[in-house]
mmJSON file of the N, C-alpha and C atoms, coordinates in Angstrom:
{"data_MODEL":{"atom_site":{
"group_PDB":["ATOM","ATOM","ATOM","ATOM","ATOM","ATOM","ATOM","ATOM","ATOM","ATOM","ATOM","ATOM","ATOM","ATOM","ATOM","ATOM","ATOM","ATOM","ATOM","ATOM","ATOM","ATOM","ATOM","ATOM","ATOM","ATOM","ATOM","ATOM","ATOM","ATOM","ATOM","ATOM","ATOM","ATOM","ATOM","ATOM","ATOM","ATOM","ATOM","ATOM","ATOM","ATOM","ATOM","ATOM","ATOM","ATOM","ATOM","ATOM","ATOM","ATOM","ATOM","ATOM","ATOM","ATOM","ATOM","ATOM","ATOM","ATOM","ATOM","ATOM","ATOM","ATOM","ATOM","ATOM","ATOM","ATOM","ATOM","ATOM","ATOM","ATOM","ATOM","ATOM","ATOM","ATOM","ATOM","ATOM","ATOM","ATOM","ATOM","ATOM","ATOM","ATOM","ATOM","ATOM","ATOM","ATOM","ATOM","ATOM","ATOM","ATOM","ATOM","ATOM","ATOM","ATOM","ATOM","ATOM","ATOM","ATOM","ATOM","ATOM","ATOM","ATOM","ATOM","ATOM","ATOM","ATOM","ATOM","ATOM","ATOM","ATOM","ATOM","ATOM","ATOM","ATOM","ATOM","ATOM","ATOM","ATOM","ATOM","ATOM","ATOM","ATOM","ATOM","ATOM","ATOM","ATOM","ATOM","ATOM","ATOM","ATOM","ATOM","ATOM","ATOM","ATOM","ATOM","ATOM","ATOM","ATOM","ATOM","ATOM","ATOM","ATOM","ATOM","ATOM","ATOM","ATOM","ATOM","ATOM","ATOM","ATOM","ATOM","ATOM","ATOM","ATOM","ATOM","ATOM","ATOM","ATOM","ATOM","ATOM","ATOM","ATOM","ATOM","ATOM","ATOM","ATOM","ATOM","ATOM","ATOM","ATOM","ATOM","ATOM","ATOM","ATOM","ATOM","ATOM","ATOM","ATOM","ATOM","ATOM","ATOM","ATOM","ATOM","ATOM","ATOM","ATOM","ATOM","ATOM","ATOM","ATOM","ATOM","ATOM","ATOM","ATOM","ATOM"],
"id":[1,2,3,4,5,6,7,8,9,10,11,12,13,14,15,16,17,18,19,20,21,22,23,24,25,26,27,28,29,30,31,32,33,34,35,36,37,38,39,40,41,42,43,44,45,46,47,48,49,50,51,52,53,54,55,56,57,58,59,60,61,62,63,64,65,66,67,68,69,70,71,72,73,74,75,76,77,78,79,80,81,82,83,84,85,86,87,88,89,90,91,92,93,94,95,96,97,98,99,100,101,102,103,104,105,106,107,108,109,110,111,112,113,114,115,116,117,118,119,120,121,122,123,124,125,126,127,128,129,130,131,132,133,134,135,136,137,138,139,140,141,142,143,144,145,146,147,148,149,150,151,152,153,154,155,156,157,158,159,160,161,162,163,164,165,166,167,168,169,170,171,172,173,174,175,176,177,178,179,180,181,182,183,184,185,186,187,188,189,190,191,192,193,194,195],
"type_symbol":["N","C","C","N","C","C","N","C","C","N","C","C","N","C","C","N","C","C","N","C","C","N","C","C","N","C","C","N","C","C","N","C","C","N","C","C","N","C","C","N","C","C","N","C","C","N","C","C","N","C","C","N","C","C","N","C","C","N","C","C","N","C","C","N","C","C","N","C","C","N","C","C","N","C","C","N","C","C","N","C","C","N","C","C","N","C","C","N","C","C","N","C","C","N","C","C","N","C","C","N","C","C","N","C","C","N","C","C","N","C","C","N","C","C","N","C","C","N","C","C","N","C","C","N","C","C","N","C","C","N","C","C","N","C","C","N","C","C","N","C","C","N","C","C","N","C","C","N","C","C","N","C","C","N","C","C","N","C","C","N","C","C","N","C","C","N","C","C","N","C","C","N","C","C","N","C","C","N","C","C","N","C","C","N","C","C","N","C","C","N","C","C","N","C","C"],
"label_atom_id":["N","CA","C","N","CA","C","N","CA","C","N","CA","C","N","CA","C","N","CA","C","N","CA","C","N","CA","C","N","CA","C","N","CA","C","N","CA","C","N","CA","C","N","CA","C","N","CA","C","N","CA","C","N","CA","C","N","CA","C","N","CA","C","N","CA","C","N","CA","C","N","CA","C","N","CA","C","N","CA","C","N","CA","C","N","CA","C","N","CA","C","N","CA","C","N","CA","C","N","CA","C","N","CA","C","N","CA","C","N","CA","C","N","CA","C","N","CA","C","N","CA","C","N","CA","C","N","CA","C","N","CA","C","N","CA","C","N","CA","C","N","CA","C","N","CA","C","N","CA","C","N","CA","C","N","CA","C","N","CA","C","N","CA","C","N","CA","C","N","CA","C","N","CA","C","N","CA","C","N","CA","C","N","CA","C","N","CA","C","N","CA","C","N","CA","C","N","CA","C","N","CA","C","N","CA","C","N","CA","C","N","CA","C","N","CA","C","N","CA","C","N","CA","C","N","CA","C"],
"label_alt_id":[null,null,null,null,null,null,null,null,null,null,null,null,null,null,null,null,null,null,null,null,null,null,null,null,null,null,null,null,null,null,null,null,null,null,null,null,null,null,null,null,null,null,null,null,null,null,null,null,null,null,null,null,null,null,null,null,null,null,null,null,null,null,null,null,null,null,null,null,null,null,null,null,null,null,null,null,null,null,null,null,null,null,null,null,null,null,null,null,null,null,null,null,null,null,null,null,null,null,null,null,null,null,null,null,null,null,null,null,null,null,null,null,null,null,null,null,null,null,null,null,null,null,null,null,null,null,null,null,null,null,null,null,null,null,null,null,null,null,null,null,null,null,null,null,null,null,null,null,null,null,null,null,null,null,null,null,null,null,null,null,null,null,null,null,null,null,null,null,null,null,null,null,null,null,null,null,null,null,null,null,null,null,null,null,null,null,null,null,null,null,null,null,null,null,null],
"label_comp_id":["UNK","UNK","UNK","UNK","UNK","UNK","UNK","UNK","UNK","UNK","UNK","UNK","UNK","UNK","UNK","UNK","UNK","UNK","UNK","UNK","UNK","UNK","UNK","UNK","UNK","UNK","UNK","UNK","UNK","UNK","UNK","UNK","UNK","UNK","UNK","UNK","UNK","UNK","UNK","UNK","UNK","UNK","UNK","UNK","UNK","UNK","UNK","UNK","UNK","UNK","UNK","UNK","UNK","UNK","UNK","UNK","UNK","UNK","UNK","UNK","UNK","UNK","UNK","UNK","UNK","UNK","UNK","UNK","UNK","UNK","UNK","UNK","UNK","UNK","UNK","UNK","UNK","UNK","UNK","UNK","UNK","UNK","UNK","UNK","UNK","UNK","UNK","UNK","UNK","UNK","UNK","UNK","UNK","UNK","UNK","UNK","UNK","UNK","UNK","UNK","UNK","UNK","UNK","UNK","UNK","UNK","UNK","UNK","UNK","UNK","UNK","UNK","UNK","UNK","UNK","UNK","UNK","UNK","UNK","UNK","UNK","UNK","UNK","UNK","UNK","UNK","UNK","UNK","UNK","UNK","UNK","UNK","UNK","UNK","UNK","UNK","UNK","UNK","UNK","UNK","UNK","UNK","UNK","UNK","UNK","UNK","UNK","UNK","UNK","UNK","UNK","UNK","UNK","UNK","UNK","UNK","UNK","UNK","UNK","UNK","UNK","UNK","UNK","UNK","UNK","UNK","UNK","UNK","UNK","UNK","UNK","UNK","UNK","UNK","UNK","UNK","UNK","UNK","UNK","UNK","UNK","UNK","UNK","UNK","UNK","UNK","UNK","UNK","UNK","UNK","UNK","UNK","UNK","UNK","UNK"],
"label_asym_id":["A","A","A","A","A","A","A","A","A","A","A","A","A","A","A","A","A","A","A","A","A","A","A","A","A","A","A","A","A","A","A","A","A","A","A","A","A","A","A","A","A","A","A","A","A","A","A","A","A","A","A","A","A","A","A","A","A","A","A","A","A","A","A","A","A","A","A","A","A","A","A","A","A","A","A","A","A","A","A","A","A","A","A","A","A","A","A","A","A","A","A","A","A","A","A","A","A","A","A","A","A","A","A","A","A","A","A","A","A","A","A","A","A","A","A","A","A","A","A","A","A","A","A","A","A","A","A","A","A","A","A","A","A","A","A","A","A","A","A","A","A","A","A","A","A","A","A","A","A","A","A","A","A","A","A","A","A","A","A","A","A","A","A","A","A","A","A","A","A","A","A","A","A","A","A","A","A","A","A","A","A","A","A","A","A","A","A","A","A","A","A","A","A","A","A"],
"label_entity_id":["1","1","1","1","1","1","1","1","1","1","1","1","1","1","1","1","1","1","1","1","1","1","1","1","1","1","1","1","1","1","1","1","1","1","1","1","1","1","1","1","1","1","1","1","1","1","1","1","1","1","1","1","1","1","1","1","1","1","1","1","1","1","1","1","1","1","1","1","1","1","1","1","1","1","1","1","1","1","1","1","1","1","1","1","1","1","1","1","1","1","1","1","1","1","1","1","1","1","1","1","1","1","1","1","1","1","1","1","1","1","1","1","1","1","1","1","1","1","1","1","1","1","1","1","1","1","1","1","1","1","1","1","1","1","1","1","1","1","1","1","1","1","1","1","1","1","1","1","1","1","1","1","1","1","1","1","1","1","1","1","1","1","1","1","1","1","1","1","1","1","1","1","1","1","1","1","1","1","1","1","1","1","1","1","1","1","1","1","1","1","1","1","1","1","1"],
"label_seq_id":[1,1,1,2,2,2,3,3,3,4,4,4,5,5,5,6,6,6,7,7,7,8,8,8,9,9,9,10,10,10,11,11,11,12,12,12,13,13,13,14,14,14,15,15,15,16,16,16,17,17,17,18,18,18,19,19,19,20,20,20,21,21,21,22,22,22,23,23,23,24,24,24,25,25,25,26,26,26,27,27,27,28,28,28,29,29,29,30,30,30,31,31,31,32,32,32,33,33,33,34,34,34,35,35,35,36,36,36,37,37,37,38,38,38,39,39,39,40,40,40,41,41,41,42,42,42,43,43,43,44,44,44,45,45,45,46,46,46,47,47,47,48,48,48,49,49,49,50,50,50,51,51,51,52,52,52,53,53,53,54,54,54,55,55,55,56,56,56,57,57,57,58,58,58,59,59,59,60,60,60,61,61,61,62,62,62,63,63,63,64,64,64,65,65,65],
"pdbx_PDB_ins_code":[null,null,null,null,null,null,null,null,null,null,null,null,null,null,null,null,null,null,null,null,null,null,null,null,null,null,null,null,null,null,null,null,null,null,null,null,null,null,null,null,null,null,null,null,null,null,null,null,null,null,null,null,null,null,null,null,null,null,null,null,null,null,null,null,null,null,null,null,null,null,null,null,null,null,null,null,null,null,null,null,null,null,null,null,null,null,null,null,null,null,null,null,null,null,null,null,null,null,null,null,null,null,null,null,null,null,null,null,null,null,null,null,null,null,null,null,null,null,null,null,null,null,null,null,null,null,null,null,null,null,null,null,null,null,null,null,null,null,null,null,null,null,null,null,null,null,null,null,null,null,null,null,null,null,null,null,null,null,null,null,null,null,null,null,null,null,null,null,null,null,null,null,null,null,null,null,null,null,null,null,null,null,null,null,null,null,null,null,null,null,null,null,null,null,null],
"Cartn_x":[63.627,64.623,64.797,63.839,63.837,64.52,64.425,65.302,66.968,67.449,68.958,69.047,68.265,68.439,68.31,66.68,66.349,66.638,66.999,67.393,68.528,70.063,71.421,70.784,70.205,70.198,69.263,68.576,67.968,69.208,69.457,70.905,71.726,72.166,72.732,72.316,70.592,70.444,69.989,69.506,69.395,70.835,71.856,73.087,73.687,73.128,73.501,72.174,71.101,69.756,70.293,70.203,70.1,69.151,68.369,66.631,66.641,65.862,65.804,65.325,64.599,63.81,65.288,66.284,67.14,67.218,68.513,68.473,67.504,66.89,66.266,65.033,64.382,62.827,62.123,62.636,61.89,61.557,62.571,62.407,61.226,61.412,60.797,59.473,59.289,57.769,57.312,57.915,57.479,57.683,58.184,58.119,56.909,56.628,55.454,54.167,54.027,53.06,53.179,53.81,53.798,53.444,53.583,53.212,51.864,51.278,50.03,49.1,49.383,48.983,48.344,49.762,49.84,48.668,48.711,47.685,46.643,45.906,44.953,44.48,45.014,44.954,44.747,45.441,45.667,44.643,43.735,42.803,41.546,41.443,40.295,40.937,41.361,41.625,40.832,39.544,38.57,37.507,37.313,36.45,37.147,38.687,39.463,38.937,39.31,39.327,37.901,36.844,35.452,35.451,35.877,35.649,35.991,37.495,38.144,37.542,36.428,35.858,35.861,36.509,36.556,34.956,35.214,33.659,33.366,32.401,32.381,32.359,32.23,32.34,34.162,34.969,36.696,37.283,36.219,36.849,35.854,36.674,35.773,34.671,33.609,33.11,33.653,34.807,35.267,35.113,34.123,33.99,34.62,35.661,36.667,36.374,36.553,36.167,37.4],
"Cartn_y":[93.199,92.743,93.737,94.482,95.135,96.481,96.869,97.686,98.34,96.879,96.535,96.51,96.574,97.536,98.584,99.091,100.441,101.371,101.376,102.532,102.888,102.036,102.714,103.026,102.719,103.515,104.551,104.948,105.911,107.33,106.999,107.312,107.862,106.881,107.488,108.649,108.395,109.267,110.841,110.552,111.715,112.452,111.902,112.585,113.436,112.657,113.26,114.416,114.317,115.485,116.463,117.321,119.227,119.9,119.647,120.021,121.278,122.674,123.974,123.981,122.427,121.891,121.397,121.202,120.483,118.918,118.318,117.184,115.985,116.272,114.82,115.229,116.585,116.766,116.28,115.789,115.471,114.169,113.474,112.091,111.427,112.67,112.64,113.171,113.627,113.709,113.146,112.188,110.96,109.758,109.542,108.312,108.52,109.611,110.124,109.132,110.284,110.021,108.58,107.589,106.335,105.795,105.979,105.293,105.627,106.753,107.408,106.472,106.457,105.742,103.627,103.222,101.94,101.673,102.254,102.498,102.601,103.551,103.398,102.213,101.627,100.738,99.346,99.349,98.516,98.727,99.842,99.954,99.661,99.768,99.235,98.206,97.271,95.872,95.197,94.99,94.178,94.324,96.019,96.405,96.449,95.959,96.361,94.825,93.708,92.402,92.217,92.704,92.073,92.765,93.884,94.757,94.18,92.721,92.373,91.155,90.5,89.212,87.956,88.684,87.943,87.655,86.2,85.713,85.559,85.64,85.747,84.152,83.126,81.965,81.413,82.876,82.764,83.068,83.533,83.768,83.775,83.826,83.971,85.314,85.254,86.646,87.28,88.118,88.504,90.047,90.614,91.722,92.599,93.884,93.742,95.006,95.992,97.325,98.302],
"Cartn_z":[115.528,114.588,113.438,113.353,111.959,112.355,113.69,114.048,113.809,113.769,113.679,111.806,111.476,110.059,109.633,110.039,109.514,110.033,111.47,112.206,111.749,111.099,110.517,109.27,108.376,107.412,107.884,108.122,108.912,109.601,110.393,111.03,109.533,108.782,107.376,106.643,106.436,105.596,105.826,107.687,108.25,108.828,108.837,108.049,107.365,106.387,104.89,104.536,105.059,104.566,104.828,104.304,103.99,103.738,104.74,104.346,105.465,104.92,105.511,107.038,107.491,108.526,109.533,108.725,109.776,109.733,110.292,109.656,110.391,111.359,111.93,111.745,112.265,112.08,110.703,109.337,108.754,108.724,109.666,109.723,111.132,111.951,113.065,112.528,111.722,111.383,110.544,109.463,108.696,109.779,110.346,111.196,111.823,112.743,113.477,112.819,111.463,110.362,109.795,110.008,109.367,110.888,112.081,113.19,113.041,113.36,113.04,111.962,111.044,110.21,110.57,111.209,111.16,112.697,114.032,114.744,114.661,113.489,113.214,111.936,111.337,110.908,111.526,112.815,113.878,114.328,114.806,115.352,114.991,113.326,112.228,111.822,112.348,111.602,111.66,112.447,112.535,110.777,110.638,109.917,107.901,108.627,107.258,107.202,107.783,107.366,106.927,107.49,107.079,105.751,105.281,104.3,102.806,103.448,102.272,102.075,102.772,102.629,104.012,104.943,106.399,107.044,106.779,106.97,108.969,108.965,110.833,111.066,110.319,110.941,110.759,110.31,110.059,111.387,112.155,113.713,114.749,116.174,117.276,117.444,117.835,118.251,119.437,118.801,120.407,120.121,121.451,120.895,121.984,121.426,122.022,122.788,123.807,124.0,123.994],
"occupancy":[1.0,1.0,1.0,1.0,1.0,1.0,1.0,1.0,1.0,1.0,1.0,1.0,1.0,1.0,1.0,1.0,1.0,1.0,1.0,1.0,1.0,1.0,1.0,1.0,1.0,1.0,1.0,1.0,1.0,1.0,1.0,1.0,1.0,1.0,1.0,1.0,1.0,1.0,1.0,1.0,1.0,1.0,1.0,1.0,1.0,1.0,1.0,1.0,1.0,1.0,1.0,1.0,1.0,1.0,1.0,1.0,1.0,1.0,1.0,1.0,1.0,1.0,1.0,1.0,1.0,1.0,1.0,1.0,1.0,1.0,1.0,1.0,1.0,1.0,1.0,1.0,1.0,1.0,1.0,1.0,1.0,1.0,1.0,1.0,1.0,1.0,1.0,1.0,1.0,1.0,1.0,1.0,1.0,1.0,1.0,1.0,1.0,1.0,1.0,1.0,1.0,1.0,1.0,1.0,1.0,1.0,1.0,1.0,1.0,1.0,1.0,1.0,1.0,1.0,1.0,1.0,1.0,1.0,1.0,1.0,1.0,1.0,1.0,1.0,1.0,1.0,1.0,1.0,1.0,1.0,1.0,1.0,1.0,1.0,1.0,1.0,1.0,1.0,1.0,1.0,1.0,1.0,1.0,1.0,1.0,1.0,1.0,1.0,1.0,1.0,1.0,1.0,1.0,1.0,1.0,1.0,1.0,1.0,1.0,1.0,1.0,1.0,1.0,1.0,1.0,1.0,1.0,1.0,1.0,1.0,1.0,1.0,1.0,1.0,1.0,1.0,1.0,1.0,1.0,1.0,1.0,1.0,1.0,1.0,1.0,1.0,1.0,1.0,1.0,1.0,1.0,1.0,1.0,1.0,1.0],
"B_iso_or_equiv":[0.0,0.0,0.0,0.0,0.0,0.0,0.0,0.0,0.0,0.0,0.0,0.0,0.0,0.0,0.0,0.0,0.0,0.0,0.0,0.0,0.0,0.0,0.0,0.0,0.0,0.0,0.0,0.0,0.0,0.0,0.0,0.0,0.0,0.0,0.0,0.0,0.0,0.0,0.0,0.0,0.0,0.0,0.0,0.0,0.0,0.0,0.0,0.0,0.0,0.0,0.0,0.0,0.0,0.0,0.0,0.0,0.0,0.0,0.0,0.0,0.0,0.0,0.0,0.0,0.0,0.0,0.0,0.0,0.0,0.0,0.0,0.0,0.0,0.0,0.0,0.0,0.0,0.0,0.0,0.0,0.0,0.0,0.0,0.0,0.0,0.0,0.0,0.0,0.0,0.0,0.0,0.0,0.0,0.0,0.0,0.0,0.0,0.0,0.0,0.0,0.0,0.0,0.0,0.0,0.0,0.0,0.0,0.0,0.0,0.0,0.0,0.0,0.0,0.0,0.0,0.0,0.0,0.0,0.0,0.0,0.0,0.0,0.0,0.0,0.0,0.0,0.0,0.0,0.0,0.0,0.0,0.0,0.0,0.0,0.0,0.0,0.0,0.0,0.0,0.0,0.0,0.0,0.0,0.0,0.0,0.0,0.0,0.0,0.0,0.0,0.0,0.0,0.0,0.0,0.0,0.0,0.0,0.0,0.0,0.0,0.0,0.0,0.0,0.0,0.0,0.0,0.0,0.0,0.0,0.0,0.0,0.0,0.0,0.0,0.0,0.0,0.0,0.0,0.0,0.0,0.0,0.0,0.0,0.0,0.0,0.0,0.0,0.0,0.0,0.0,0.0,0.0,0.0,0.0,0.0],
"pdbx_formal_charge":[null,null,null,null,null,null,null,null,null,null,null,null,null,null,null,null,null,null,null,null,null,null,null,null,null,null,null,null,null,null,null,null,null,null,null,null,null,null,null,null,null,null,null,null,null,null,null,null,null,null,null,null,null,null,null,null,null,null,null,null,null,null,null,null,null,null,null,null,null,null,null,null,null,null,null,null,null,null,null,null,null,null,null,null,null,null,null,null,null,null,null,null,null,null,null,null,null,null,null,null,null,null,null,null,null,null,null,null,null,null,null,null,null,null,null,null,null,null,null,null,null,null,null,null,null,null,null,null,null,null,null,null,null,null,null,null,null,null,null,null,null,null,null,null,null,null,null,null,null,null,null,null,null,null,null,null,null,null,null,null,null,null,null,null,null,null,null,null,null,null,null,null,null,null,null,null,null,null,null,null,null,null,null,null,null,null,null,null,null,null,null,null,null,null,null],
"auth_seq_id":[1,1,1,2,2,2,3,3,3,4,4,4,5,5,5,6,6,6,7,7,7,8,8,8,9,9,9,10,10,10,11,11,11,12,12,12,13,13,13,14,14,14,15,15,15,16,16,16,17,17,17,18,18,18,19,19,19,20,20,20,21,21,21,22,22,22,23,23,23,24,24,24,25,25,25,26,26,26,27,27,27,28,28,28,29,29,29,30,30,30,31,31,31,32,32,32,33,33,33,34,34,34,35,35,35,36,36,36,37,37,37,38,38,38,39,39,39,40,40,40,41,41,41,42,42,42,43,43,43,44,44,44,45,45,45,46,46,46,47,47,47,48,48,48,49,49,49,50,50,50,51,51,51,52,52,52,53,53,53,54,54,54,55,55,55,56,56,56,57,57,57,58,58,58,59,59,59,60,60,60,61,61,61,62,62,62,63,63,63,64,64,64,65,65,65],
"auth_comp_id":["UNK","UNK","UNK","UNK","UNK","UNK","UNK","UNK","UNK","UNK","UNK","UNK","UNK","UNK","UNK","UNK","UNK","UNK","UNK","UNK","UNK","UNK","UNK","UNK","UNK","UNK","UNK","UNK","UNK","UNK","UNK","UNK","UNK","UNK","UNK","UNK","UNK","UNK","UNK","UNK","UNK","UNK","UNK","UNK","UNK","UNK","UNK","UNK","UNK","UNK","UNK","UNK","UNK","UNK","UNK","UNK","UNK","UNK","UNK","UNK","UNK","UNK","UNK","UNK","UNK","UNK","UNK","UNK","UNK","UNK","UNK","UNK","UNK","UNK","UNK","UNK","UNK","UNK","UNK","UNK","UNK","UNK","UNK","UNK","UNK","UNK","UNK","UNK","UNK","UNK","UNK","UNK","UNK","UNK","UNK","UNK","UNK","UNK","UNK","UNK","UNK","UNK","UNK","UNK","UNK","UNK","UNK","UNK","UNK","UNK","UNK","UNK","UNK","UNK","UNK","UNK","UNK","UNK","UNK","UNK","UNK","UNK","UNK","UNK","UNK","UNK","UNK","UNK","UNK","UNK","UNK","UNK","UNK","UNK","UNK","UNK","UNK","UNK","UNK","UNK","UNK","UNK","UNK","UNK","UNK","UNK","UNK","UNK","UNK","UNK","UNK","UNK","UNK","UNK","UNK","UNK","UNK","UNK","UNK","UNK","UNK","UNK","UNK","UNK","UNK","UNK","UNK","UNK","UNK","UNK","UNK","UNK","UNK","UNK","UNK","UNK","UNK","UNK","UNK","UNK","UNK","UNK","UNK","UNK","UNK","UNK","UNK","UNK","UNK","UNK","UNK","UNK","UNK","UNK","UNK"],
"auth_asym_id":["A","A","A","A","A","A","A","A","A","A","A","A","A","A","A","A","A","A","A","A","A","A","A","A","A","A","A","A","A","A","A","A","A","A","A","A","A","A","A","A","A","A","A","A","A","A","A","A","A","A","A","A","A","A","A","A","A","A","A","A","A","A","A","A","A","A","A","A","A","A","A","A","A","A","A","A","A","A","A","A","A","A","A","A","A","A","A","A","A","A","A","A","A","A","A","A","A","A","A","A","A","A","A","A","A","A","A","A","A","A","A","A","A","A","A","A","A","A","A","A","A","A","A","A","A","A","A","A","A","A","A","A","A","A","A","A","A","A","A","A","A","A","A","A","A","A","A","A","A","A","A","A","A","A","A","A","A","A","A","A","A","A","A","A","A","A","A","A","A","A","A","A","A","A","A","A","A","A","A","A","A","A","A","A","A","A","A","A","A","A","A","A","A","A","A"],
"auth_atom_id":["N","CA","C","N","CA","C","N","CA","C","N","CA","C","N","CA","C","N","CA","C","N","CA","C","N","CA","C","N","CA","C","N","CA","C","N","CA","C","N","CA","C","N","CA","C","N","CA","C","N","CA","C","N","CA","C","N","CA","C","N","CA","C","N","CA","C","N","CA","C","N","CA","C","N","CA","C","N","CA","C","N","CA","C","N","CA","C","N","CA","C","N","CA","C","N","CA","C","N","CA","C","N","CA","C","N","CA","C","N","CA","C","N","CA","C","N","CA","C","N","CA","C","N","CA","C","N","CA","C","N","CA","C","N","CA","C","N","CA","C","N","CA","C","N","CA","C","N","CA","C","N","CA","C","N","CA","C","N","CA","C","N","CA","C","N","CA","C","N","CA","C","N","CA","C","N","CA","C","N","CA","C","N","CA","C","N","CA","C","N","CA","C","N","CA","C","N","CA","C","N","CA","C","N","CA","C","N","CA","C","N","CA","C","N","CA","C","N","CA","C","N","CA","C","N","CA","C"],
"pdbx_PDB_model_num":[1,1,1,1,1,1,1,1,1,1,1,1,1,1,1,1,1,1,1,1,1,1,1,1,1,1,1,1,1,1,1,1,1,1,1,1,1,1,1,1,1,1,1,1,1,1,1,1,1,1,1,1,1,1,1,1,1,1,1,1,1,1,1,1,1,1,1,1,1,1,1,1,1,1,1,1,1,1,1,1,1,1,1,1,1,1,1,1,1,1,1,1,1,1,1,1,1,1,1,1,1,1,1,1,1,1,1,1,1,1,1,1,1,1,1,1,1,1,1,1,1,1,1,1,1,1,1,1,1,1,1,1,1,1,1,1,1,1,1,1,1,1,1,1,1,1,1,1,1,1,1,1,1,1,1,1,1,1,1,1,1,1,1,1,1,1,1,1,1,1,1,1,1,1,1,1,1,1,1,1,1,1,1,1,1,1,1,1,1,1,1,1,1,1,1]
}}}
């Protein structure tokens, strides 16, 4: 769903950029780097939640491989 928003302005503003890189590669390498990012986050979500106070009797022991 969030698609059918961010991708036209996206589309817009990689458009309008005048960056020495050309107009999509800077978007194609911040998107990259924000996927990059959210994966590994995704991937430590177990250790982010215990970190912020996630008690082990707040969930199943599922230990995942």
């Amino acid at each position: 769903m969030m698609c059918r928003k961010v991708l036209p302005c996206v589309r817009i503003w990689s458009d309008k950029c005048s960056s020495k890189y050309g107009r999509r590669r800077p978007f194609i390498l911040a998107g990259s780097l924000m996927i990059s990012v959210a994966v590994t986050i995704i991937g430590f979500s177990a250790d982010i939640g215990y970190l912020l106070g996630d008690a082990d009797e707040d969930h199943k022991n599922f230990k995942g491989t």
